[in-house]
Structure formats: structure tokens, C-alpha cells
N, C-alpha and C positions, 0 to 999 in steps of 0.2 A: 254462303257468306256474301254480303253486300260491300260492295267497297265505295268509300264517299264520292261526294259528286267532287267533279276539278273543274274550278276555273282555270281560265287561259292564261292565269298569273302563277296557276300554284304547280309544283315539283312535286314529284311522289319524290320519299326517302322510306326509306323500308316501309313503304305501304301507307306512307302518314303523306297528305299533301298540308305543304307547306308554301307559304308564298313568297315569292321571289325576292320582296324586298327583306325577307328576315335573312334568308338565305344568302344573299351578299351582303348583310350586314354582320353574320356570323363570319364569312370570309374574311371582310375586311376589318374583324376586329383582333381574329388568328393572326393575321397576317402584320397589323401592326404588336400585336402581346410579342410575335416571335424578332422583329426588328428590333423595336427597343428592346428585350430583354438581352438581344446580343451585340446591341451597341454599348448598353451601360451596364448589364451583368449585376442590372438588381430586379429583384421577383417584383417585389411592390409598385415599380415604374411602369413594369412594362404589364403587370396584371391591372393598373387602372390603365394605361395609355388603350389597351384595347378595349376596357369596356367602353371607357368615351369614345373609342373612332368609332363599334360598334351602336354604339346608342346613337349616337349623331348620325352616322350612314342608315339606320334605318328609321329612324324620324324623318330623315331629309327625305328619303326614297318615297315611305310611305305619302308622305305629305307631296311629292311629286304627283305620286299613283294615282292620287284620290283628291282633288283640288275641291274647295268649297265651291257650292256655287250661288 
């Protein structure tokens, strides 16, 4: 069994490399689902407020990572 090549950006997760900027964008999008859902105790808030932090934190990252040139 062959295992993918890793760049210096990506994270093995059970055997799958993934890149870092998805990986704290998944964090940071847990992270805000679980704040808002326990500040305001509604599912629907806090299941978009993290898909925006995470979509926005891994646009931004990504678009950090990799600048046009």
C-alpha cells in the first residue's frame, strides 16, 4: 500500500492529508456553531454562524497560502 505524497502544508487525519488551511477552518467554524449555539440556544444560528466563520476562515487562509502572482 502506497500512501499519498504530503506537502509541508498538509495534516495526515486517519491516513487522508489534508491541508491546514481546511483544517483550521473546520476548527474555527466548530468552534464558533458551539459559542453561538450556547449563547442563543437556537440550532439555526449557530449551524449558519459556523458555516460563515468557517467558509470565510478558509477563503481567507487559503487565499493567504497562495497569493496571486
Amino acid at each position: 500500500m502506497t500512501l499519498p505524497a504530503l506537502n509541508t502544508s498538509d495534516v495526515l487525519i486517519a491516513g487522508v492529508p489534508w491541508p491546514r488551511h481546511k483544517l483550521f477552518a473546520v476548527i474555527a467554524g466548530l468552534v464558533a456553531f458551539l459559542v453561538v449555539g450556547v449563547v442563543t440556544t437556537s440550532t439555526a444560528a449557530a449551524v449558519l454562524s459556523g458555516a460563515g466563520v468557517g467558509l470565510a476562515v478558509g477563503v481567507a487562509l487559503k487565499m493567504l497560502a497562495h497569493p496571486r502572482r
